[in-house]
C-alpha positions as CSV (number, residue, x, y, z in Angstrom):
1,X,70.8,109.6,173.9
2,X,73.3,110.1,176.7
3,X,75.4,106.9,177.6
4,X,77.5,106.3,180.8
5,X,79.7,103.6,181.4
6,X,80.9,101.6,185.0
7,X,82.4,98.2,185.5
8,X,79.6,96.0,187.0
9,X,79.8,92.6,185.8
10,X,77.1,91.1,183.8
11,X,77.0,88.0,185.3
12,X,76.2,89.7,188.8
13,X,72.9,91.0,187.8
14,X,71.6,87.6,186.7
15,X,69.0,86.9,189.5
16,X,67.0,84.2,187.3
17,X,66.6,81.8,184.8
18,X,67.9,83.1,181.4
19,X,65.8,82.6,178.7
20,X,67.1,84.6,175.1
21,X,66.4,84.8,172.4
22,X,66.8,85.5,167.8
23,X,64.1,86.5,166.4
24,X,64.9,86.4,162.9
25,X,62.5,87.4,160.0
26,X,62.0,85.0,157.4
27,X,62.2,88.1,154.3
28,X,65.4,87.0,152.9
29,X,68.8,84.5,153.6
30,X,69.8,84.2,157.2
31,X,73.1,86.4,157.2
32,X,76.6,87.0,158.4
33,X,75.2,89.6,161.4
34,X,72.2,87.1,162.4
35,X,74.5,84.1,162.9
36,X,76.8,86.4,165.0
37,X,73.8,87.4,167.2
38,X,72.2,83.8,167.5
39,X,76.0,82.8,168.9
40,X,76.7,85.1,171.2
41,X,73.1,84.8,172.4
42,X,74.4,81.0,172.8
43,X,77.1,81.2,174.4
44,X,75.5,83.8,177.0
45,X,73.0,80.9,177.5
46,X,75.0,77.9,177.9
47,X,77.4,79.8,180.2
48,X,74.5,80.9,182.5
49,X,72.5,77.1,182.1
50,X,69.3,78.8,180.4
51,X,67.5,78.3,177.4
52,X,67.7,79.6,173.9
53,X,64.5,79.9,171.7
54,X,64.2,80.7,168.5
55,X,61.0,83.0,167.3
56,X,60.2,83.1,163.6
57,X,58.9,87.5,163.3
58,X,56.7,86.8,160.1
59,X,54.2,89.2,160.6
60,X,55.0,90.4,156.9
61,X,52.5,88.7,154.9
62,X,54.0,89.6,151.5
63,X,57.9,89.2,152.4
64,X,57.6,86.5,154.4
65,X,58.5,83.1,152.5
66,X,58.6,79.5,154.1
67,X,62.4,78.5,152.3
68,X,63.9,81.7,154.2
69,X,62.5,80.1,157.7
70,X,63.9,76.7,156.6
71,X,67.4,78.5,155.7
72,X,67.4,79.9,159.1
73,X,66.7,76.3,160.8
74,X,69.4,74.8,158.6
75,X,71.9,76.9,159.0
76,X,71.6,77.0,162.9
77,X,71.7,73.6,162.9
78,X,75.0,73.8,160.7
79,X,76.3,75.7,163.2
80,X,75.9,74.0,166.2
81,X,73.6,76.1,167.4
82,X,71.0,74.5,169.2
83,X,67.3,75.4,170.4
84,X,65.7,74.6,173.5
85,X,62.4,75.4,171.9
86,X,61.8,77.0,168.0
87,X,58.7,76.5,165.7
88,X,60.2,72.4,164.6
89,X,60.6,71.7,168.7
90,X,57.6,73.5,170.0
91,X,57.8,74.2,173.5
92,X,55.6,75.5,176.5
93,X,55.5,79.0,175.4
94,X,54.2,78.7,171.8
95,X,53.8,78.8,169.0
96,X,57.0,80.3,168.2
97,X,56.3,81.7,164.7
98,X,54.1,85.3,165.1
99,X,51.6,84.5,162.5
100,X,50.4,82.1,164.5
101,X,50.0,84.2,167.8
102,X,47.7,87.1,165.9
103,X,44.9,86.7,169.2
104,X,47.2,86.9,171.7
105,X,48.1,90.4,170.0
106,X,44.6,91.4,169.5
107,X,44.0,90.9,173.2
108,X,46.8,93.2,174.4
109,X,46.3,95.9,171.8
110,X,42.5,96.2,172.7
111,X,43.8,96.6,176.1
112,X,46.1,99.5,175.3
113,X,42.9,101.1,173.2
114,X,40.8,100.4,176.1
115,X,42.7,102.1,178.7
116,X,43.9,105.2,176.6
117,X,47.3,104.2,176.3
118,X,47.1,103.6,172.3
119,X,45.0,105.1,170.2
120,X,43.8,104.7,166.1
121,X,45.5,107.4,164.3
122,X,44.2,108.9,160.8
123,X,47.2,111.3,160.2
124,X,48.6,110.5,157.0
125,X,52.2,111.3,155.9
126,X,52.9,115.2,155.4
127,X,52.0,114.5,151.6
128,X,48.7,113.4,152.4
129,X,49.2,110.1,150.3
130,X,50.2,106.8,150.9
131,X,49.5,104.0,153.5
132,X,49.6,105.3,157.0
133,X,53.5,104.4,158.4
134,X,55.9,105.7,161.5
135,X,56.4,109.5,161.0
136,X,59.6,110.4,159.7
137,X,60.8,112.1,163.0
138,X,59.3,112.1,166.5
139,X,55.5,113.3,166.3
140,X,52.7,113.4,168.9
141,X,49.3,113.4,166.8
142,X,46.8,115.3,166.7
143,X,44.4,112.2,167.2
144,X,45.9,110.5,170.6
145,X,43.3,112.4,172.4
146,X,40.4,111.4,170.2
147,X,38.0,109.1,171.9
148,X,37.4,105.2,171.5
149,X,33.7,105.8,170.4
150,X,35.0,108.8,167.8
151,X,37.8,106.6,166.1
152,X,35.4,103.8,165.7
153,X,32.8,106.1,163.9
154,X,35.9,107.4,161.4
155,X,36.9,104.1,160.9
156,X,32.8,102.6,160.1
157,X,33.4,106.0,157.7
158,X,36.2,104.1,155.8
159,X,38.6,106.2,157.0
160,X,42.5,104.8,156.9
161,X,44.4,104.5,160.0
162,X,47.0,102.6,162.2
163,X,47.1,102.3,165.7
164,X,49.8,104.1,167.7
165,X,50.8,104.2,171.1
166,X,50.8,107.3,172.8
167,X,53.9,108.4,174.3
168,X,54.4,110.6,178.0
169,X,56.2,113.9,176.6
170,X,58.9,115.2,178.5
171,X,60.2,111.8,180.4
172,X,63.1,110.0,180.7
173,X,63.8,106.6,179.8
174,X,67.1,105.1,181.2
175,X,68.4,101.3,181.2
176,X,71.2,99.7,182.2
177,X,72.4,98.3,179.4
178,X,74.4,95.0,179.4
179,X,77.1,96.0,177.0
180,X,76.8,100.1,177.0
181,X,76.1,100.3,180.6
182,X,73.7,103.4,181.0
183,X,71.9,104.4,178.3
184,X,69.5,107.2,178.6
185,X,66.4,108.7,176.0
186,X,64.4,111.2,176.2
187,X,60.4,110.4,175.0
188,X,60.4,113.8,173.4
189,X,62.5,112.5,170.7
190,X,60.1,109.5,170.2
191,X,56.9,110.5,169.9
192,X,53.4,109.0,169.6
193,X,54.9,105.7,167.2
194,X,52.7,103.1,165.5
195,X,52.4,99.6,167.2
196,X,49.9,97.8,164.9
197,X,48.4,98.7,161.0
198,X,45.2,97.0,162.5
199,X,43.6,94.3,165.1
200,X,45.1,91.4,163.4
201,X,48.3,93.0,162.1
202,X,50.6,94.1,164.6
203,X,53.6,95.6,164.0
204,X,57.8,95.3,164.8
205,X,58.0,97.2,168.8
206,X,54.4,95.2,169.8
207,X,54.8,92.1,168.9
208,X,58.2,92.1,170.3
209,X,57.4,92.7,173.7
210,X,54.3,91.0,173.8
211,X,56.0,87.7,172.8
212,X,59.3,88.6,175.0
213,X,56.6,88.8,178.3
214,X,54.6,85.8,177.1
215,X,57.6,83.5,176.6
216,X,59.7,84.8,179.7
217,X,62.8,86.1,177.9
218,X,65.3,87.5,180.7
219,X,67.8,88.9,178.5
220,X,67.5,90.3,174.9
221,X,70.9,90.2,173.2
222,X,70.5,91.9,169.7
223,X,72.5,94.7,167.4
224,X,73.3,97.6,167.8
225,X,70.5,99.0,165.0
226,X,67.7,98.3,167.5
227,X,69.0,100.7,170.4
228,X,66.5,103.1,169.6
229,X,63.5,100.4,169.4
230,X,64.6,99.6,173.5
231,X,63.0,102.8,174.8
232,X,59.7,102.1,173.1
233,X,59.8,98.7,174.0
234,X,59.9,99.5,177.6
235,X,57.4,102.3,177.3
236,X,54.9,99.7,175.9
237,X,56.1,97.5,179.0
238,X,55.7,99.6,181.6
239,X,51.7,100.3,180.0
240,X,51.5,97.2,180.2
241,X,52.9,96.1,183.8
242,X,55.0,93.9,182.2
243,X,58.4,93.7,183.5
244,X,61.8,94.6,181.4
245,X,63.8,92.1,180.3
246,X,67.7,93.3,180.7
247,X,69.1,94.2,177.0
248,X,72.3,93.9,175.5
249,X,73.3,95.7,172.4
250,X,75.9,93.9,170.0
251,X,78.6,96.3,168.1
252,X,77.9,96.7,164.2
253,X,79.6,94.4,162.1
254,X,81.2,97.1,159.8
255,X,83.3,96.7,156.1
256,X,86.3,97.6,155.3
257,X,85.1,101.2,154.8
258,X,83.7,101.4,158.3
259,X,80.5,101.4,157.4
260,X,77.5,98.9,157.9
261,X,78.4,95.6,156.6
262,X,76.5,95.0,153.3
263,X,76.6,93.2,150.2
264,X,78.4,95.7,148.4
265,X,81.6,94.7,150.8
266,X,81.0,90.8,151.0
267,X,78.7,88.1,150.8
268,X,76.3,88.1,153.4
269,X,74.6,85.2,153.2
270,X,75.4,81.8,155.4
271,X,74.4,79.8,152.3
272,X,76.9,81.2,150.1
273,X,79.9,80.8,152.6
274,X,78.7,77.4,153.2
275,X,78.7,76.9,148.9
276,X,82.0,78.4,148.5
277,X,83.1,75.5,151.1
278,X,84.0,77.3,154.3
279,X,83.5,75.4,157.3
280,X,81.2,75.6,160.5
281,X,83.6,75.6,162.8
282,X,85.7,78.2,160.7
283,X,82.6,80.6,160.4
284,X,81.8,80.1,164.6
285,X,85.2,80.7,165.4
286,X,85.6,84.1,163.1
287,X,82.1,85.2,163.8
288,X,82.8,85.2,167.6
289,X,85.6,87.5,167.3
290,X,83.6,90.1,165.2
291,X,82.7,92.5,168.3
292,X,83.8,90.3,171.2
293,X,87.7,89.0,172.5
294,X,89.0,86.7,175.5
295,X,91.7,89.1,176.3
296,X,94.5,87.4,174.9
297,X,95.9,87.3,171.1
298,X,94.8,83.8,170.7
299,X,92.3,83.5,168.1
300,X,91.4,79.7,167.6
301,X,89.0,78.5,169.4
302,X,86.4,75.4,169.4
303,X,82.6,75.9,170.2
304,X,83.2,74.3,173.4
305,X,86.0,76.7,174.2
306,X,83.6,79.4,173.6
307,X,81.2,78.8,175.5
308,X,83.5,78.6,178.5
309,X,85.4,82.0,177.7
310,X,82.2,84.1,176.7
311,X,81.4,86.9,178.5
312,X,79.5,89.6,177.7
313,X,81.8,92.5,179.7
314,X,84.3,91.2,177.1
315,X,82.2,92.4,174.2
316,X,83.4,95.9,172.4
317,X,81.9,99.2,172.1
318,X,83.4,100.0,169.0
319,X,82.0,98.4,165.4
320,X,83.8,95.1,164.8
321,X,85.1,94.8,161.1
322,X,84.3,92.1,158.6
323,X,88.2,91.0,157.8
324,X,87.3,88.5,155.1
325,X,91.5,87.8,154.6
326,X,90.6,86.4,158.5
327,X,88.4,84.5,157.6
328,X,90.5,82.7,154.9
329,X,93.1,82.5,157.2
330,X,91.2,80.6,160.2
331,X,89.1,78.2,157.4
332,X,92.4,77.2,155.8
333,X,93.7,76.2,159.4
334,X,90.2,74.1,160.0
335,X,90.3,72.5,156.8
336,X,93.7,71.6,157.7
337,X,93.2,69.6,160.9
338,X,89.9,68.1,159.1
339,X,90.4,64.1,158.9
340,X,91.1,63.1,155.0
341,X,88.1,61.0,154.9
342,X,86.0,63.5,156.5
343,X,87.7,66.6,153.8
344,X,86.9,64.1,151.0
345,X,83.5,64.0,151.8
346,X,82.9,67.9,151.7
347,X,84.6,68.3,148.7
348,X,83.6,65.8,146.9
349,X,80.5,67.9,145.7
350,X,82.5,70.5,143.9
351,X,83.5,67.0,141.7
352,X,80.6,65.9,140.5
353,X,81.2,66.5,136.8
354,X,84.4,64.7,136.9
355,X,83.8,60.8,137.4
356,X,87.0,60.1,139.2
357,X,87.5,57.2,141.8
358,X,87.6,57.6,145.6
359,X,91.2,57.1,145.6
360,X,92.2,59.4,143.3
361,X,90.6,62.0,144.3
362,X,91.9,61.5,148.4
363,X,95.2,61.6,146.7
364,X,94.8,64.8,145.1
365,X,93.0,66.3,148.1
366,X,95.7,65.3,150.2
367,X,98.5,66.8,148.4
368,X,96.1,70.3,148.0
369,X,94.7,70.9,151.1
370,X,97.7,73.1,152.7
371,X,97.1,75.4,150.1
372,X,93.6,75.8,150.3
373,X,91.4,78.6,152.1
374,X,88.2,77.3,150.6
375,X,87.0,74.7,149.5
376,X,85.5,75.9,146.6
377,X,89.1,76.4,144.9
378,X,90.0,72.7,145.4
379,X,88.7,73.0,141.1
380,X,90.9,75.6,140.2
381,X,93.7,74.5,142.4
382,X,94.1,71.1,140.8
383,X,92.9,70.9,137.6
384,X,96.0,69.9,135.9
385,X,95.2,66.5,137.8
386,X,92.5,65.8,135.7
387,X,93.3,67.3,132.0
388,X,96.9,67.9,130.0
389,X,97.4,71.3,131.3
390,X,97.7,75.0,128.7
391,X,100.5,77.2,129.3
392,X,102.7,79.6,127.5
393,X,106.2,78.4,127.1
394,X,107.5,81.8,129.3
395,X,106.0,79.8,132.3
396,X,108.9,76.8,131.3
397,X,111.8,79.4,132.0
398,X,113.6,79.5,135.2
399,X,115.5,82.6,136.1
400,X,118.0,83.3,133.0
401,X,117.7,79.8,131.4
402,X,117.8,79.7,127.7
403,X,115.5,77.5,125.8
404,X,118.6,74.8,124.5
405,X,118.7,74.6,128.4
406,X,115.0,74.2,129.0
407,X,115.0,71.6,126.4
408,X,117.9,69.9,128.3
409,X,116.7,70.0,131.6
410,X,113.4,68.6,130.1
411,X,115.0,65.6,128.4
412,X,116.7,65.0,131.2
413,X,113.7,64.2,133.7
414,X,112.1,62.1,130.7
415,X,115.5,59.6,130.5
416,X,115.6,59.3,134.5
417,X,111.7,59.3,135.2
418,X,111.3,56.5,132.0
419,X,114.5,54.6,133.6
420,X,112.2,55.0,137.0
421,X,110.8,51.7,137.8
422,X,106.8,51.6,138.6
423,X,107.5,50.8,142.3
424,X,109.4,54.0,142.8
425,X,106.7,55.9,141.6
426,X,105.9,56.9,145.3
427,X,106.2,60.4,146.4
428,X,109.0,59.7,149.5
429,X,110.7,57.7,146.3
430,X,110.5,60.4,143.7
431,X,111.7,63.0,146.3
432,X,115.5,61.3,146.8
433,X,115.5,60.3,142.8
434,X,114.6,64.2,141.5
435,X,117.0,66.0,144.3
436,X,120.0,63.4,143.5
437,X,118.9,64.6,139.8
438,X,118.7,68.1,140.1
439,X,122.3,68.3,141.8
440,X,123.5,66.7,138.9
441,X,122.0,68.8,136.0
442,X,123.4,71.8,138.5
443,X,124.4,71.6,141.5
444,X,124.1,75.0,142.5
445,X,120.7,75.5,141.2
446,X,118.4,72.7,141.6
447,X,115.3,74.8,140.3
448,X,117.0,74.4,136.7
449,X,115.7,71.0,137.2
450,X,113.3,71.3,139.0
451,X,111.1,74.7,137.6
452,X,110.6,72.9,133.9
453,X,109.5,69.4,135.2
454,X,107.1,71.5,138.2
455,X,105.4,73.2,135.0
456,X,105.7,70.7,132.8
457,X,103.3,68.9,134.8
458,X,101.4,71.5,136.5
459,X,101.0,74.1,133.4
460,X,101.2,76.6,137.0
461,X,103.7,78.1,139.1
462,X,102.6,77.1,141.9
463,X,101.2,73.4,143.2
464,X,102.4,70.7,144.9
465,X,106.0,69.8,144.1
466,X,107.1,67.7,141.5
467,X,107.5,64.2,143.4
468,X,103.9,64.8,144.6
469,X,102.4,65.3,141.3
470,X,104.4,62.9,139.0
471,X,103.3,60.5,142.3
472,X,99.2,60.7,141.9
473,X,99.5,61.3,137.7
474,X,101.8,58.1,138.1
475,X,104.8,57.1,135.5
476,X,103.0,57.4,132.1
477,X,101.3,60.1,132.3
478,X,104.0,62.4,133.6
479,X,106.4,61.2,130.9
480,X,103.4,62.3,128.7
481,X,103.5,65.6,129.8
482,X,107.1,66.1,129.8
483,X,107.2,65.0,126.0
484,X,104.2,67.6,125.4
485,X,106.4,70.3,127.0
486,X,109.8,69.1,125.1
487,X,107.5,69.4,121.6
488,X,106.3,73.0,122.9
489,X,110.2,74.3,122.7
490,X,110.9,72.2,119.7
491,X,108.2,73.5,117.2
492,X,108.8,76.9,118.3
493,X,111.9,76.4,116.8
C-alpha cells in the first residue's frame, strides 16, 4: 500500500446528499472504538445536513444475539446519538438488520456467478481440513476458471465450497481517501477472496457493499482495521457498476503500550463505563478527542459544540491513545456542573442497600461531589456518613503530636461542639466556631485541632472538612464519634 497526502478539504468534495453510516455487529457489547466511530460519523452528518443510519451486520447466525443489538440501540440513544433510520425506525431503504436482506444478496451474487466475475471454489486450506475460509495470504485459485455448469456438478457431488470473487491480477486500485488522502493497492496482494459461504449466507466485503449501494451511503467513515477490506469493496463495485462511496479511515484507538486498544488495557465496554457511573456527556466529549482536535488546547466541549467544530481534515494520522486519567479528569468536571437534583438521581442507584432519606443523601452528595471522578466511588468516598467509621489510632496523629495531646485536642472539640447549640449546627456556623477554636488550642497550627476531629469523624485522611461533616452527621452523632476516638487513646493506655 503506498499512501500520498495533499490538503484538499473534505468538505469540497461533497457533491450530494450524505448518507453514513455504523454498521455494528451484534457478537458482543457495543465498545469504546464503536461509539467513537458512530460520533464522528455524526457529527460529519449533522455538519453536512445528511442522514445517519444505523445497520445491524448479523449475518453470524451462531454469534449473533438479540441483547447485544439492544445494547447497541441503548447506548446510542445514551449518547445522544441519533438515527435517521435503524432496524426500531425503519426507513425507505430497509430492512436495516442483514438477516433480513438474505434475497437481495442472493440476487447479486447469482449475478457475479452468472457473468464470471465470482466463482464457487472447492480449494480447501493447505491442510486439506477444515471449513472452506479466506486464504491466509493473497491466492488466485485454481478453480476461478471452472465453469458454472462444472461447479454445479461438484457441488450436486457433495463437494464443500465457498464462493469467491475473482480478482484482475496485476492492477491498481487507488482512492482518495478522506482522512489519508491517496491510498494506493495493488490486486496482486489480494487475490481471488471469498464473498459468500453459500446463496443464502453472504459474507463481511459482500454484504457490505451491496447494502452501502442499496441504501445510498455517500461516505463510509470507519477504523483504521478495515483499510485493506476498501480495495475489495471497490473491486466488487466496480463488477457490479455500482458507484464508490468516498471512505474515511479513523486512527486506532491505541493503550498505553501503543498497541490496539483491548481489554487487557481498559474496559471496553459502554455498559461498564456507564455502571461505574461516568456520564454521557463526559464519554462524548473524551471520545471525540481520541483521533480528532479543533486546533486549540481547549478540551471541553458540549455535543452541540461538536457538531459545529467537526471536521474531518482535523482528524489525525497517528493512533489516538486511550488516556483513562482523561477521562477521570473531564467526568469529574461534568459531574461537577451536573444540577444536585439531577446528580442525586444518578447516584442514587449505587444506594440502594442503604435506606437513607432524600435529604440526607443530597447532603452528602453535595459535600462529595468535588472529589469525585466517578460515580461509582460516591460508596467508598462517604461511607463514614452512614456507619461509625474503623481506623488505626496512627491515623489520629498530626505531624509530631503525642497522644496526651491527641487526647487534648480531642476533648477539646467534645466541650465546645457539646456547648454548640442545635441551631449552629450549620456548616457556614461550624466553620467560624472550629477556626476561632483551633487558634485557641494553637495558634500557629490549627491542624492540631483540626487533624483529630477530621478523623475522628471521617476514620480517613481525606473528605470533606470537619464543619461539613459534623454538619450532615448533626450534633449527636459527631460528639459520638469524638467520644469513640477519645476511648481509642484511653484503653490503649
Amino acid at each position: 500500500m503506498k499512501q500520498k497526502t495533499n490538503k484538499n478539504k473534505t468538505e469540497s468534495i461533497i457533491k450530494s446528499e450524505v448518507r453514513v453510516r455504523i454498521a455494528p455487529s451484534p457478537t458482543g457489547a457495543f465498545h469504546i472504538g464503536t461509539a467513537r466511530t458512530a460520533l464522528f460519523n455524526f457529527l460529519f452528518t449533522k455538519k453536512n445536513k445528511g442522514k445517519f443510519i444505523l445497520r445491524i451486520e448479523d449475518t453470524d447466525k451462531v454469534r449473533s444475539q438479540k441483547h447485544f443489538e439492544q445494547d447497541i440501540i441503548d447506548n446510542l440513544d445514551w449518547l445522544g446519538i441519533k438515527r435517521d433510520e435503524d432496524p426500531i425506525l425503519g426507513g425507505k431503504y430497509g430492512p436495516y438488520r442483514q438477516s433480513e436482506r438474505t434475497e437481495i444478496y442472493k440476487k447479486y451474487l447469482k449475478k457475479l456467478l452468472k457473468e464470471g466475475k465470482a466463482f464457487y471454489c472447492f480449494e480447501a486450506k493447505k491442510e486439506g481440513q477444515g471449513r472452506l475460509e479466506s486464504f491466509t495470504e493473497a491466492h488466485f485459485s485454481k478453480d476461478r476458471d471452472l465453469s458454472l455448469p462444472e461447479a454445479k456438478k461438484k457441488i450436486r457431488a457433495g463437494e464443500s465450497y465457498i464462493i469467491r470473487f475473482k480478482c484482475p491480477k496485476k492492477q491498481k486500485i487507488a482512492f482518495e481517501d478522506l482522512i489519508r488522502k491517496k491510498v494506493e493497492f495493488n490486486t496482486d496482494v489480494i487475490g481471488d477472496f471469498s464473498i459468500a459461504k453459500n446463496l443464502e449466507e453472504p459474507l463481511y466485503n459482500f454484504a457490505a457493499v451491496i447494502d452501502d449501494y442499496e441504501m445510498k451511503i455517500s461516505h463510509v467513515i470507519r477504523g483504521e482495521d478495515h483499510l485493506s477490506n476498501t480495495p475489495k469493496q471497490i473491486l466488487l463495485q466496480q463488477s457490479l457498476g455500482f458507484p464508490s462511496p468516498q471512505y474515511g479511515h479513523l486512527p486506532l484507538i491505541l493503550g498505553p503500550d501503543k498497541t490496539k486498544l483491548s481489554k487487557r488495557h481498559n474496559t471496553v465496554s459502554l455498559s461498564d463505563y456507564r455502571k461505574d457511573g461516568y456520564l454521557s456527556e463526559a464519554i462524548v466529549n473524551f471520545i471525540a478527542l481520541l483521533g480528532w482536535n479543533p486546533g486549540t488546547d481547549r478540551e471541553i466541549f458540549s455535543l452541540i459544540e461538536l457538531i459545529d467544530l467537526f471536521s474531518l481534515d482535523k482528524v489525525q494520522l497517528a493512533g489516538a491513545v486511550f488516556d483513562l486519567n482523561k477521562l477521570d479528569w473531564i467526568n469529574g468536571y461534568y459531574i461537577r456542573q451536573k444540577p444536585i437534583k439531577e446528580l442525586l438521581k444518578l447516584i442514587k442507584v449505587y444506594f440502594e442497600k442503604n435506606n437513607t432519606d432524600d435529604a440526607y443523601l443530597e447532603k452528602v452528595v453535595q459535600v462529595s461531589r468535588d472529589r469525585l471522578k466517578k460515580l461509582v466511588n460516591i460508596v467508598r468516598e462517604t461511607e463514614f456518613f452512614f456507619e461509625i467509621p474503623k481506623y488505626d489510632n496512627s491515623l489520629l496523629v498530626w505531624k509530631d503530636m503525642q497522644e496526651e495531646e491527641i487526647l487534648k485536642s480531642l476533648k477539646t472539640s467534645l466541650i465546645f461542639l457539646e456547648r454548640t447549640d442545635d441551631f449552629q449546627f450549620k456548616k457556614e456556623d461550624l466553620d467560624v466556631l472550629f477556626l476561632r477554636e483551633a487558634e485557641r488550642f494553637n495558634e500557629k497550627d490549627r491542624g492540631r485541632l483540626l487533624w483529630p476531629l477530621r478523623v475522628a469523624l471521617t476514620g480517613v485522611s481525606a473528605s470533606p472538612s470537619p464543619s461539613e461533616v459534623a454538619s450532615i452527621l448533626g450534633k449527636k452523632e459527631s460528639i459520638k464519634r469524638i467520644k469513640i476516638a477519645i476511648k481509642k487513646i484511653e484503653s490503649k493506655n
